[in-house]
Backbone bond lengths (Angstrom), bond angles and torsions (degrees), N, CA, C in turn:
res aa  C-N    CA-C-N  psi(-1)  N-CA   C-N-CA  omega(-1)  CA-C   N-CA-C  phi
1 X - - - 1.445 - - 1.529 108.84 -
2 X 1.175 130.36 139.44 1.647 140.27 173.52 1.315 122.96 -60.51
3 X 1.195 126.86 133.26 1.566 128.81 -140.44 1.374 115.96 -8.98
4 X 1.422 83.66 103.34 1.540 110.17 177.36 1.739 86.22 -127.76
5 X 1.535 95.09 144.08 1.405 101.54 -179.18 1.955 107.98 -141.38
6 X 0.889 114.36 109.95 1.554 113.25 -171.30 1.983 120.66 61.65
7 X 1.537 95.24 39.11 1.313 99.57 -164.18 1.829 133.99 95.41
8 X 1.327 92.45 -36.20 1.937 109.40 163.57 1.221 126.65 -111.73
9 X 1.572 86.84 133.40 1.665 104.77 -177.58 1.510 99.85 -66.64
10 X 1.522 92.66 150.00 1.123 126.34 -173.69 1.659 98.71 -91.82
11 X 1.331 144.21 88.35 1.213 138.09 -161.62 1.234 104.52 -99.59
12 X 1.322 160.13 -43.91 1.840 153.95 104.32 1.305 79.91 32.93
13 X 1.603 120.81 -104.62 1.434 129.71 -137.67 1.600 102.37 -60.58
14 X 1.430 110.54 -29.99 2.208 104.67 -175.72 1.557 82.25 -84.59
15 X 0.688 159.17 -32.92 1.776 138.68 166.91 1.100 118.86 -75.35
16 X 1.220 135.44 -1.94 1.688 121.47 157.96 1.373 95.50 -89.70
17 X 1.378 113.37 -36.33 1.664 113.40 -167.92 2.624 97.87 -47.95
18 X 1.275 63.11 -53.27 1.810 83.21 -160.77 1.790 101.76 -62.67
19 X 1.056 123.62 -33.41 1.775 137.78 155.81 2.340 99.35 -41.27
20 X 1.280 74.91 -68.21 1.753 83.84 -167.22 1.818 101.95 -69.74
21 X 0.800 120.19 -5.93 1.730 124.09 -176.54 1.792 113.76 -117.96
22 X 1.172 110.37 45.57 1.749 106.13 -157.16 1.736 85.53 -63.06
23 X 0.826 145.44 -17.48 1.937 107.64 -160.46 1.499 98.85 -113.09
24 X 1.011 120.19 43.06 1.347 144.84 155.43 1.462 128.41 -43.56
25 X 1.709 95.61 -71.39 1.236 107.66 176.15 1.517 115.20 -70.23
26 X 1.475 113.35 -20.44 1.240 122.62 -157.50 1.885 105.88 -100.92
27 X 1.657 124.28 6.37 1.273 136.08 -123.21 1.505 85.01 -139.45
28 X 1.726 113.39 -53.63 1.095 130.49 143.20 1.374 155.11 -18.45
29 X 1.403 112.94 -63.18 1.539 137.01 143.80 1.375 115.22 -33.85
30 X 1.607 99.64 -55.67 1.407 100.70 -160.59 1.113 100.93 -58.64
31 X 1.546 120.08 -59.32 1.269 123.53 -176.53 1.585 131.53 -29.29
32 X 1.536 100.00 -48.50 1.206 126.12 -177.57 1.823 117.92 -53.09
33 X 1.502 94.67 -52.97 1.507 118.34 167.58 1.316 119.47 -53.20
34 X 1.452 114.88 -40.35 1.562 115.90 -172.52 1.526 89.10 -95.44
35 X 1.068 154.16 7.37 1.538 141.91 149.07 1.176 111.27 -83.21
36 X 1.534 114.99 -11.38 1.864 101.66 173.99 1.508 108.63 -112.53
37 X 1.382 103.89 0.15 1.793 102.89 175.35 1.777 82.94 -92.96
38 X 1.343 126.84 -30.21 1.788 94.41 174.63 1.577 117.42 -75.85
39 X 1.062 100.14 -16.20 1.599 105.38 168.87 1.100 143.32 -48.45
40 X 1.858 92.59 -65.18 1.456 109.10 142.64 1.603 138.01 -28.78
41 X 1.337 94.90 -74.76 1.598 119.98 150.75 1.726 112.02 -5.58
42 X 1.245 106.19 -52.05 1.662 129.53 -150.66 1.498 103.90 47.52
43 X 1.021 119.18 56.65 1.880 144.21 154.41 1.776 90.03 -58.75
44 X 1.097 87.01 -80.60 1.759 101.29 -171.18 1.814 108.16 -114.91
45 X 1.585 101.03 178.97 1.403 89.74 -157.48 1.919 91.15 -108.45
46 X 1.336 117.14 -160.88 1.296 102.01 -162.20 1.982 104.37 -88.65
47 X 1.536 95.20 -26.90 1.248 97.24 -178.38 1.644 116.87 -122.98
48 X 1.694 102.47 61.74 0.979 117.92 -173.79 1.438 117.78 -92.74
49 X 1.545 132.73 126.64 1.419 111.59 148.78 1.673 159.02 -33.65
50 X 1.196 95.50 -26.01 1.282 112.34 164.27 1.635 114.62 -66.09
51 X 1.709 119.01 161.64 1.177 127.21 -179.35 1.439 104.16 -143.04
52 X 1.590 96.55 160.26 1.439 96.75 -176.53 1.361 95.04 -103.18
53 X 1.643 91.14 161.92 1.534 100.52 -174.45 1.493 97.56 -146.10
54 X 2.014 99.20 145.34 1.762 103.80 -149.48 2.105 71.11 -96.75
55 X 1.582 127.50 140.99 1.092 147.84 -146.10 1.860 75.21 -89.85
56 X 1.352 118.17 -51.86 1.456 113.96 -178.90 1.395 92.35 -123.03
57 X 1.599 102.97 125.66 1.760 123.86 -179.65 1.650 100.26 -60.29
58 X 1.589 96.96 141.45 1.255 120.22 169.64 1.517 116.92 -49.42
59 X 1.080 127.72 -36.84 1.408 151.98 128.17 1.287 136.95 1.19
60 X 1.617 107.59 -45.06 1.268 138.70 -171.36 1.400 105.85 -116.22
61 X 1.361 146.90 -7.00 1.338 151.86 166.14 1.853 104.07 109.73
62 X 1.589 114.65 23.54 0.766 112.47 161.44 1.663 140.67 -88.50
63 X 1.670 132.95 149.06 0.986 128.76 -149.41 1.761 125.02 -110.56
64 X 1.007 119.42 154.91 2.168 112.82 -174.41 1.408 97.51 -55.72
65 X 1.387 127.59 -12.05 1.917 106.41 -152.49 1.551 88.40 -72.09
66 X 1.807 81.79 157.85 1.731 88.27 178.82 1.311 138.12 -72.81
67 X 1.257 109.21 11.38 1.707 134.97 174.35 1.702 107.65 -79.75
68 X 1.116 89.82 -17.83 1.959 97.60 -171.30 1.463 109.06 -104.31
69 X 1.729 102.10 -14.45 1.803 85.10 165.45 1.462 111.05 -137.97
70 X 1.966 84.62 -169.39 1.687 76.55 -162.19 1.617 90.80 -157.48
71 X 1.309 133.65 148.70 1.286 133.75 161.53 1.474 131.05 -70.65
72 X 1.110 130.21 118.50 1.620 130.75 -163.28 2.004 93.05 -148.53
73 X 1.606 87.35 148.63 1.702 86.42 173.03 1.227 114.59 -76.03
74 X 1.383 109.76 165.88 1.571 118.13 -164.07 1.696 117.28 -58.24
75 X 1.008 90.04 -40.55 1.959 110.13 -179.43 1.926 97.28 -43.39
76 X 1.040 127.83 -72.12 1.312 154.61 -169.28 1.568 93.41 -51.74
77 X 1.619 109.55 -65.38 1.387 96.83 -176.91 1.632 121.66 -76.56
78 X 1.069 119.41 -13.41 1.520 112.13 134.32 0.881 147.66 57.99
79 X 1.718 88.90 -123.02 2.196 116.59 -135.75 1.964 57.18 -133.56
80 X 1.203 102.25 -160.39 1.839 112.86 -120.83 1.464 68.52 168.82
81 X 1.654 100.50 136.34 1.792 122.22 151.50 1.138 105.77 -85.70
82 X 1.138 122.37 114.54 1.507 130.09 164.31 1.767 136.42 -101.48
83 X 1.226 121.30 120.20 1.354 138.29 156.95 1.496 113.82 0.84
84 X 0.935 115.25 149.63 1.795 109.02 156.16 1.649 137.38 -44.06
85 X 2.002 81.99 -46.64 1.456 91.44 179.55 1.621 101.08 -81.96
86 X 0.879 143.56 -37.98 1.973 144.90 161.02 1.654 92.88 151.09
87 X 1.186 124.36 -5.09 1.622 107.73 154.86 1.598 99.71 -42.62
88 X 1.955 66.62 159.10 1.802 78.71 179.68 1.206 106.14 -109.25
89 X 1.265 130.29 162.70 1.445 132.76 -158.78 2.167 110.87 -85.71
């Protein structure tokens, strides 16, 4: 768990974190939504392993339409290609 320090969260530090990160909650949803429009869909099933994944991260100015995602197993959606130095690419 994220600053956790001798067993306790550090709740100060996940609220500045969550202050400095506002579209979070809102980053979330989306996500949430486009796993039940693939649901719907019957893409995938309701209690499937697989995850959807937005083709360009929400993150990156990418969007829910269904052109932007896609179902892949969890492993894949993941790990991240990474740099030498462990940036991610």
């Amino acid at each position: 768990m994220p600053y956790m320090k001798n067993g306790k969260r550090d709740y100060a530090r996940e609220d500045a974190w969550d202050k400095k990160h506002k579209n979070r909650g809102k980053d979330r949803a989306e996500r949430n939504k486009a796993r039940y429009e693939m649901v719907k869909e019957g893409v995938i099933s309701k209690h499937s392993s697989k995850q959807i994944d937005h083709i360009k991260p929400l993150s990156k100015g990418g969007s829910n339409d269904r052109s932007n995602l896609r179902a892949i197993a969890a492993h894949k959606n993941e790990s991240y290609r990474r740099n030498r130095d462990g940036s991610m690419k």
